[in-house]
C-alpha positions as CSV (number, residue, x, y, z in Angstrom):
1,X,68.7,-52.0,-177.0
2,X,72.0,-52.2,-175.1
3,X,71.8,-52.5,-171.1
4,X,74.1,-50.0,-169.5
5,X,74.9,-50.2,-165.8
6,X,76.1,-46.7,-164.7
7,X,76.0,-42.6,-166.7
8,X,79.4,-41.3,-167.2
9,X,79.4,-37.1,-167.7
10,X,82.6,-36.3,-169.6
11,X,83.7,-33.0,-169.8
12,X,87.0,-30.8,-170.1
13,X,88.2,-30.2,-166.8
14,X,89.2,-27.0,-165.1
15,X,91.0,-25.2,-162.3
16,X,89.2,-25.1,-158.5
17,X,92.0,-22.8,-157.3
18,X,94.5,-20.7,-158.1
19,X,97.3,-23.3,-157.8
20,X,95.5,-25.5,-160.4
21,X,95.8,-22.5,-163.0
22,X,99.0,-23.3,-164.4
23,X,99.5,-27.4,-164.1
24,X,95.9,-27.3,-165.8
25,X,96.9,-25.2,-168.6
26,X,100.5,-27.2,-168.8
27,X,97.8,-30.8,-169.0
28,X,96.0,-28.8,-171.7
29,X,98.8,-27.3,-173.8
30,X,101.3,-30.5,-173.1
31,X,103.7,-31.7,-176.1
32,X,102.4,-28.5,-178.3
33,X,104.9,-26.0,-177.5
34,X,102.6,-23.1,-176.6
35,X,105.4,-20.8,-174.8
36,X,105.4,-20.3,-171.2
37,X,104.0,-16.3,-171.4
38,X,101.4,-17.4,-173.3
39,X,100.5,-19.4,-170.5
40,X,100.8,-17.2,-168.0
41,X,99.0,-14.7,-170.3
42,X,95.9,-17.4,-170.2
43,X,96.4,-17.7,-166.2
44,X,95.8,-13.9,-165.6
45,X,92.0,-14.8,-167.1
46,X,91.5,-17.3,-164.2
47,X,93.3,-15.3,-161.4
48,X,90.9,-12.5,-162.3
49,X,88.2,-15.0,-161.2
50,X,89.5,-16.2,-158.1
51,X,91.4,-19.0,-160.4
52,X,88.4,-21.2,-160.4
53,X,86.7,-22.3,-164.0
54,X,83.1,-22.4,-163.4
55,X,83.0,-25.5,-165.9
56,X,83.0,-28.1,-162.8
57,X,80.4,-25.9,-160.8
58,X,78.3,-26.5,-164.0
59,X,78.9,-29.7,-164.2
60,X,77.8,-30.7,-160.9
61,X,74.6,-28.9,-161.0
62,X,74.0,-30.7,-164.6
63,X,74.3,-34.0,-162.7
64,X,72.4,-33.1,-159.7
65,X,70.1,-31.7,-162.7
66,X,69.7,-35.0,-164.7
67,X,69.3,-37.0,-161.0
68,X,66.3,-35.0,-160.4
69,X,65.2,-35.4,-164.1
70,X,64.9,-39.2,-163.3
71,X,67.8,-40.8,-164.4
72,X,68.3,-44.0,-162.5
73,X,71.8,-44.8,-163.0
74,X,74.6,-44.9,-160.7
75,X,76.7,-41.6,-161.9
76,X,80.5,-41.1,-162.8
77,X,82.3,-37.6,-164.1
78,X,85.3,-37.5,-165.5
79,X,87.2,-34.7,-167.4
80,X,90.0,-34.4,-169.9
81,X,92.4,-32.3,-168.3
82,X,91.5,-31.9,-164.2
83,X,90.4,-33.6,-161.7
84,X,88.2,-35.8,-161.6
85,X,90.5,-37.0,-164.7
86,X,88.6,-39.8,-166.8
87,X,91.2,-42.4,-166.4
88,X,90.7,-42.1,-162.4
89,X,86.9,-42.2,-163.0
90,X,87.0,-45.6,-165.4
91,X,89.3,-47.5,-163.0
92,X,86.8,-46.3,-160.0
93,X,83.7,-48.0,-162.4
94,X,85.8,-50.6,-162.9
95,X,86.3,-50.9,-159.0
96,X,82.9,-51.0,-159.1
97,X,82.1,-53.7,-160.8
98,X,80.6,-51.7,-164.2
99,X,80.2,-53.5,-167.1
100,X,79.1,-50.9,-169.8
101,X,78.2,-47.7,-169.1
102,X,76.5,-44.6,-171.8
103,X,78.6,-41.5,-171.6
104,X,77.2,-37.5,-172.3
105,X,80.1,-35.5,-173.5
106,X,79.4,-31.5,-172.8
107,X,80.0,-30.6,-176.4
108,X,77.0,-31.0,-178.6
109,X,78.5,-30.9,-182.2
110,X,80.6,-33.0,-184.9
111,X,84.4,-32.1,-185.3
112,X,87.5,-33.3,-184.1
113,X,87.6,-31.6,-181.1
114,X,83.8,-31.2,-180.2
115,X,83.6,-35.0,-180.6
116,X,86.5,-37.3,-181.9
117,X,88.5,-36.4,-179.5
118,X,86.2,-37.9,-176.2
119,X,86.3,-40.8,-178.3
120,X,90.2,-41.0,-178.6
121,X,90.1,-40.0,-174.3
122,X,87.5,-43.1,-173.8
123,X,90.2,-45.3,-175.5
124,X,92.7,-44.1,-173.4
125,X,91.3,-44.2,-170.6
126,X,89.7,-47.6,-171.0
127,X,93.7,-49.4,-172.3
128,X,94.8,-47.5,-168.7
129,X,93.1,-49.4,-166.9
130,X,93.1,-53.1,-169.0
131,X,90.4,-55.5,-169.1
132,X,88.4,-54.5,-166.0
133,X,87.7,-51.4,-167.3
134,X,83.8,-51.4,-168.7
135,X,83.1,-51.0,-172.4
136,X,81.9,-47.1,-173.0
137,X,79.1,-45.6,-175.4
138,X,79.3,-42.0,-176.5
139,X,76.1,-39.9,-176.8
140,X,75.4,-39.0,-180.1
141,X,76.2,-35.4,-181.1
142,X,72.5,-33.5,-180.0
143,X,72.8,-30.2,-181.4
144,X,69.5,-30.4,-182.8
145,X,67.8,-32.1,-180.1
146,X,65.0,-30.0,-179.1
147,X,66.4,-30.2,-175.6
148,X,69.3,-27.8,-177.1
149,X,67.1,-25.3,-179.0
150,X,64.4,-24.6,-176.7
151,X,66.8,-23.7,-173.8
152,X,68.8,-21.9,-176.3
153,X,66.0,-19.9,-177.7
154,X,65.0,-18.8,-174.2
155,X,67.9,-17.5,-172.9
156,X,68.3,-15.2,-176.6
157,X,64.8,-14.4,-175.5
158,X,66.1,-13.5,-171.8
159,X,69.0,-11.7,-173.1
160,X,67.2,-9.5,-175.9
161,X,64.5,-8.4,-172.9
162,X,67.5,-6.5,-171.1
163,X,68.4,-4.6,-173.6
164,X,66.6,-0.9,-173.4
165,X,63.2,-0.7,-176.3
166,X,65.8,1.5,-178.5
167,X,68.4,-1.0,-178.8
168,X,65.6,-3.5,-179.1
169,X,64.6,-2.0,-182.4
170,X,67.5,-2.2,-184.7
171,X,69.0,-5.6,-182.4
172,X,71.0,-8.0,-184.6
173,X,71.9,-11.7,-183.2
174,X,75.3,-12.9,-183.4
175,X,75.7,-16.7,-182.4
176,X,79.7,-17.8,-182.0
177,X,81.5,-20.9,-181.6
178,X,85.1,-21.8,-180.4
179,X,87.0,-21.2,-183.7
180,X,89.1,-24.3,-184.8
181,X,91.4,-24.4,-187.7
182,X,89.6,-24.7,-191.3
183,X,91.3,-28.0,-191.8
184,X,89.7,-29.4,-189.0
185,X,86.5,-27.9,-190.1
186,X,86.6,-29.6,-193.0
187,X,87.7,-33.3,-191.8
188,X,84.4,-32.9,-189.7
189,X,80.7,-35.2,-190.3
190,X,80.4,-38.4,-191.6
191,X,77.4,-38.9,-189.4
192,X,75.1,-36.0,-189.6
193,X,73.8,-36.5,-193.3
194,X,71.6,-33.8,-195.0
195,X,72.3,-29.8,-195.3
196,X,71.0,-27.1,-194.0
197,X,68.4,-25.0,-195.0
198,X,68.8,-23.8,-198.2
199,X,70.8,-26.7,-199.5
200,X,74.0,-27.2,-200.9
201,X,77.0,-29.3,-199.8
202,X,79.3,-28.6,-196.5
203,X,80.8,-25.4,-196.4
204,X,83.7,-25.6,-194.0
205,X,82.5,-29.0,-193.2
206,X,79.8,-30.0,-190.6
207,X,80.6,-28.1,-188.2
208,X,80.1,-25.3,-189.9
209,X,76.9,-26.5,-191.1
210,X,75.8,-27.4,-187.6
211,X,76.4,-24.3,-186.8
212,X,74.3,-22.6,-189.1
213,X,71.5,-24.7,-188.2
214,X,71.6,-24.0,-185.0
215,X,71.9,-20.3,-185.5
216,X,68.9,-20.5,-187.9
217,X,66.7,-22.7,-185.5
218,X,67.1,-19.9,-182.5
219,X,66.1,-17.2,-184.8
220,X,63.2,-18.9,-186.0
221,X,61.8,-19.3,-182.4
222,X,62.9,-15.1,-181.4
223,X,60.0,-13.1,-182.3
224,X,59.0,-15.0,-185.2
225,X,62.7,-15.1,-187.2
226,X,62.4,-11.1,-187.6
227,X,65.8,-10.4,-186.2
228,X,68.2,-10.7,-188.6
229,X,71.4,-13.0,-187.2
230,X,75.3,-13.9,-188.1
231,X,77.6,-16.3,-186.7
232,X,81.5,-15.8,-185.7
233,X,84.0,-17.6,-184.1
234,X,85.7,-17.1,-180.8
235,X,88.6,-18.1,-178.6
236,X,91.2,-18.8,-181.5
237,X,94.8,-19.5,-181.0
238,X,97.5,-20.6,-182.9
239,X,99.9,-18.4,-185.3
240,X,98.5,-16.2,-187.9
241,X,100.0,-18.6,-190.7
242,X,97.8,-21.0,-189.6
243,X,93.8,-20.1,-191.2
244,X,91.1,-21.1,-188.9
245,X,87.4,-20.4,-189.3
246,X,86.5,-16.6,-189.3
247,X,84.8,-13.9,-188.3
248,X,86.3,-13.0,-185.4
249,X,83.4,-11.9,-182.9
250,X,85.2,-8.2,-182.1
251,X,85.1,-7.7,-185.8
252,X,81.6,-8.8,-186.4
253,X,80.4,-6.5,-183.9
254,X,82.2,-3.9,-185.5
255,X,80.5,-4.8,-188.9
256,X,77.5,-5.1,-187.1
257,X,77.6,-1.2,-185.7
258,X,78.8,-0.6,-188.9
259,X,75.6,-1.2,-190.3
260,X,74.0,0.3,-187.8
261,X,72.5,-1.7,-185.2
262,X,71.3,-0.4,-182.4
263,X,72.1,-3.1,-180.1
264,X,73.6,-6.7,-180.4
265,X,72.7,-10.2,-178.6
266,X,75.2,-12.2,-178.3
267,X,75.1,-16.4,-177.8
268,X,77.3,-18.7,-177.6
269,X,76.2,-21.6,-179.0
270,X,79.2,-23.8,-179.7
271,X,79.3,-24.1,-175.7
272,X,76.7,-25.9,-173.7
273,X,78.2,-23.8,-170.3
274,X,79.1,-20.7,-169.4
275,X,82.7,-21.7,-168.6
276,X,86.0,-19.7,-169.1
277,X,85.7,-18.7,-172.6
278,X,82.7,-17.8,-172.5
279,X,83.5,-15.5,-169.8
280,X,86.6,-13.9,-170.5
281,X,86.0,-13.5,-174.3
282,X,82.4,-12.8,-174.2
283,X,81.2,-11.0,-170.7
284,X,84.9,-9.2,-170.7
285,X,86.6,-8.7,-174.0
286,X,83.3,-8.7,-176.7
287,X,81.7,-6.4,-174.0
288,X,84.4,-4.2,-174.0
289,X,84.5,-3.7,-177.7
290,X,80.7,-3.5,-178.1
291,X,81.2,-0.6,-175.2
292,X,83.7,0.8,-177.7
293,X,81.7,0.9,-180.6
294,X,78.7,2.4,-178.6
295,X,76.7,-0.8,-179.4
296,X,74.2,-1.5,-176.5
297,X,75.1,-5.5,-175.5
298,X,73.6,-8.6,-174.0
299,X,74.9,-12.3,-173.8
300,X,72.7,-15.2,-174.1
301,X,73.0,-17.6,-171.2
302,X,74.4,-20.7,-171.7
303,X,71.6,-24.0,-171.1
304,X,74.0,-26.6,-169.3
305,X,72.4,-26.3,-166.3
306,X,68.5,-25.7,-167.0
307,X,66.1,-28.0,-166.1
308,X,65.3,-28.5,-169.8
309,X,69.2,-29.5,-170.4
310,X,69.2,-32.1,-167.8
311,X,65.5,-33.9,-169.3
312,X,67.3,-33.8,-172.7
313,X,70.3,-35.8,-171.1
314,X,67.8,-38.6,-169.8
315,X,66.5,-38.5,-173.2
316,X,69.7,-39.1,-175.3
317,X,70.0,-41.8,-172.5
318,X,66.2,-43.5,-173.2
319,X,67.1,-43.8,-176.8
320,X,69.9,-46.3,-176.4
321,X,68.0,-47.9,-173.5
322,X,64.3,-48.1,-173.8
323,X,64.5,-47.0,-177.6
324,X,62.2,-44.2,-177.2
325,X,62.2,-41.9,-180.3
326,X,65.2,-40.0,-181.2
327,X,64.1,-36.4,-181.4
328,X,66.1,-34.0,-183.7
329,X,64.4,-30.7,-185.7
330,X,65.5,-28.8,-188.3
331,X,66.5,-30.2,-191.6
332,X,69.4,-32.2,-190.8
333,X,67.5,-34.8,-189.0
334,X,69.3,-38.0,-187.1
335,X,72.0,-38.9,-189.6
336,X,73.4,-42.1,-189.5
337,X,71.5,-42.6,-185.8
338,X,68.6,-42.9,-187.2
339,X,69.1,-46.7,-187.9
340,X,69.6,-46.8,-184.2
341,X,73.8,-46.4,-184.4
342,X,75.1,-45.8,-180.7
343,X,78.4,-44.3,-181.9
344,X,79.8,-42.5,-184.4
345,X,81.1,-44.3,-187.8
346,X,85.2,-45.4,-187.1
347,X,86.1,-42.5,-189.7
348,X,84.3,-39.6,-188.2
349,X,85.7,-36.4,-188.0
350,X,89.8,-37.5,-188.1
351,X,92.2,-35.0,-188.3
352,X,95.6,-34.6,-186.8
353,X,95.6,-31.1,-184.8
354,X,98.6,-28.7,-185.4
355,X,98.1,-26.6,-182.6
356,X,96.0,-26.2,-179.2
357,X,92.6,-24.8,-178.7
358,X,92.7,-22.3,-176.2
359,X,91.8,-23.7,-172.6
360,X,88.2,-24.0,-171.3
């Protein structure tokens, strides 16, 4: 088992103020010509907020979380696109005198973005700051850790108890992810082998797939799998020439009163926080059109920063260190980490993006 000397949290970053708004979206959006009024379109979500993305709030209660869940490691953060930026965090372990650290990335799935991407920030950050800087171990992707479900499956379960007995009757689930473009959909896995229940190959790649098993592994554990469930996509951006995955949550809910539900729950699981996506294009706009379409609605909270969470984290972490079992459930099982791999194969999940995701 490898010996790691510190826990590095790696996330995306976010504004604390309203004068981070824009050079945070400029740090997301750099070299990909998004226009400046789109920008400033974006800002308007955080200044509504007080210009603060609760993604860094969440991310120090997950690591005051996974302290008090007994992790005894000397802790770093580090994030993408705002302070504290990774690079400043691996030259301050380097500083340090760390050798090798394990790092948990707050995305929980396989795809370019949810994953290859920390890698390619690691490398960065790492040839920044030369040979002092300590050799760094991703997390595997945990998506069906049972540290991911069982949170999961109690906040649909906290969400659904809101809703009034009438909307409870007729209540369909609708899980969403953070769209991404279907070519980047499809360049995703490598390391998660097996399908999901009811077999066949990837449809839309692993991500997809991931996705469905995580949607399917909630319902099964909400009032014994009798809700009936869909998944959709959320937060896409990019030009209309451009396909990325669909539905669009506003037009599932509009199939789903359609077909007459009489109330919707809403969770995002692509997310492990409830940061500004969430907020903005859950709490605000799919609320609004759910108001629109009469549809009584709910939204599942996030589990970054339950107890249950934070023990997963120091179990990922006992796996690599005092090769306790890997726990996974579902059908898609450990992959390639079952033979006790620490990171992903070289080839995971490349692709060459075209355009930005929208910022967290």
């Amino acid at each position: 088992m490898p010996s790691y000397d510190a826990f590095l949290l790696l996330s995306f970053g976010g504004p604390e103020g309203p004068d981070d708004v824009l050079p945070f979206l400029e740090n997301v959006t750099r070299g990909r010509g998004v226009p400046r009024d789109r920008l400033a379109e974006v800002a308007e979500h955080y200044y509504a907020v007080g210009g603060v993305s609760p993604i860094n709030a969440q991310c120090r209660e997950l690591l005051a979380g996974v302290r008090a869940a007994g992790l005894d490691l000397p802790m770093y953060w580090g994030n993408r696109n705002w302070h504290p930026f990774l690079e400043d965090t691996v030259r301050e372990m380097a500083d340090a005198g760390v050798q090798r650290a394990i790092a948990f990335v707050t995305s929980a799935y396989s795809s370019y973005s949810a994953c290859r991407q920390y890698y390619d920030d690691i490398d960065r950050a790492v040839a920044a700051v030369g040979p002092r800087a300590p050799a760094i171990d991703k997390i595997r992707p945990y998506f069906n850790h049972p540290g991911f479900i069982e949170p999961w499956a109690a906040g649909v379960a906290d969400a659904l108890a809101t809703l009034d007995p009438k909307a409870q009757a007729g209540v369909r689930l609708v899980y969403t992810a953070h769209s991404v473009p279907t070519g980047m959909a499809a360049a995703s896995g490598s390391h998660t082998a097996g399908t999901w229940a009811g077999g066949g190959g990837p449809v839309g790649g692993r991500y997809t797939e991931e996705l469905r098993e995580v949607s399917r592994l909630i319902s099964e554990r909400t009032r014994g799998g009798s809700i009936p469930f869909d998944l959709a996509y959320q937060s896409r951006s990019g030009p209309p020439s451009v396909p990325w995955l669909e539905p669009d949550v506003n037009e599932q809910l509009a199939r789903v009163a359609k077909d007459g539900a009489s109330g919707v729950v809403v969770a995002p699981v692509g997310f492990v926080s409830d940061h500004m996506e969430v907020v903005h294009d859950l709490d605000v706009e799919a609320a609004e059109t759910a108001a629109s379409l009469g549809l009584p609605f709910a939204r599942a909270k996030a589990p970054g920063s339950t107890p249950r969470f934070a023990r997963m984290v120091c179990e990922l972490v006992a796996e690599r260190t005092e090769g306790a079992p890997a726990l996974s459930v579902g059908d898609f099982g450990l992959g390639a980490f079952a033979g006790g791999a620490v990171n992903c194969p070289a080839d995971c999940c490349r692709y060459a993006p075209q355009r930005p995701g929208r910022p967290a």
